[in-house]
C-alpha positions in Angstrom: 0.0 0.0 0.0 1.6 3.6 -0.7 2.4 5.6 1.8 1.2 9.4 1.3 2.4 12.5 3.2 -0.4 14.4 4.3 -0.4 17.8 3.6 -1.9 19.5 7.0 0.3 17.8 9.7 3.4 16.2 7.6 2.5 12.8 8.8 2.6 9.7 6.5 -0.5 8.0 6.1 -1.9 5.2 3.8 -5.5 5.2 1.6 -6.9 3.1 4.2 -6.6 5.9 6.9 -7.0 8.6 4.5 -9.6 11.7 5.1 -12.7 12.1 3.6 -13.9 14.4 0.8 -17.6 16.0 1.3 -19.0 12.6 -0.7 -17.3 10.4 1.2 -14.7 9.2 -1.3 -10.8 9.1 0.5 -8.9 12.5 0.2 -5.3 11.4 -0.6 -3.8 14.5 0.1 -4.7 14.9 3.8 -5.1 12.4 6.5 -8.5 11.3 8.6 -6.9 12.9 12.1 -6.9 16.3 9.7 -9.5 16.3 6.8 -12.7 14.9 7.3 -16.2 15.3 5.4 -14.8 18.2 3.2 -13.3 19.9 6.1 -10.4 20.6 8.3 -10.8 18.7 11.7 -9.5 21.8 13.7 -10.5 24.5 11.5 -8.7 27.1 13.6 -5.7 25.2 13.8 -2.6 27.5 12.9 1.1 26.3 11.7 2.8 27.6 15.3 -0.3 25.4 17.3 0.7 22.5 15.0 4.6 22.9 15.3 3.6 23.5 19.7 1.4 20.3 19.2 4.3 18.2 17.3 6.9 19.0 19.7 4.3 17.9 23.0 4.0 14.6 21.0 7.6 14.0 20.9 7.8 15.0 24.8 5.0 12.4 25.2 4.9 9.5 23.1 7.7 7.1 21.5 6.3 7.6 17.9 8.0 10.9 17.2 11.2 11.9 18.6 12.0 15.3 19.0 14.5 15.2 16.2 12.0 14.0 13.8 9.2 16.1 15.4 11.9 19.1 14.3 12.7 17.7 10.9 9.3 17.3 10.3 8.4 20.8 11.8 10.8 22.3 9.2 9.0 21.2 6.1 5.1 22.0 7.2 5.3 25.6 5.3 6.0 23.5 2.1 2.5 21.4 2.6 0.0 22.7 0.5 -2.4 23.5 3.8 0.3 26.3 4.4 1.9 27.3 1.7 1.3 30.8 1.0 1.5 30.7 -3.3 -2.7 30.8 -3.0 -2.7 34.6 -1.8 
């Protein structure tokens, strides 16, 4: 199964744990913990409260360590949820 990157939080995710688009088909470009139904889980959600939030996951769990969690951190303003070539 290939892996995709989603493009809110950096993580990698597969089809099967994909978000959804409004008709309920998978979104391949964002993850289910991010995009669901058409829409943004956390709608408010902005880049320094995700980088806050990656870093407190790194403090807390062994799936990220805080090198990766700061690797990771430095390539969210390419993801197309933050990039800024829309404006």
């Amino acid at each position: 199964m290939k892996t995709l990157i989603c493009q809110s939080c950096g993580w990698p995710f597969t089809k099967a744990t994909g978000g959804t688009s409004r008709d309920k088909s998978i979104n391949t470009d964002y993850c289910r913990d991010c995009y669901q139904d058409g829409a943004f889980t956390d709608k408010s959600l902005n880049l320094h409260e995700l980088e806050v939030k990656l870093l407190e996951m790194a403090e807390m769990h062994e799936d990220i360590s805080l090198e990766e969690a700061q690797e990771l951190i430095k390539k969210l303003p390419e993801l197309k949820r933050w990039r800024m070539d829309h404006i």
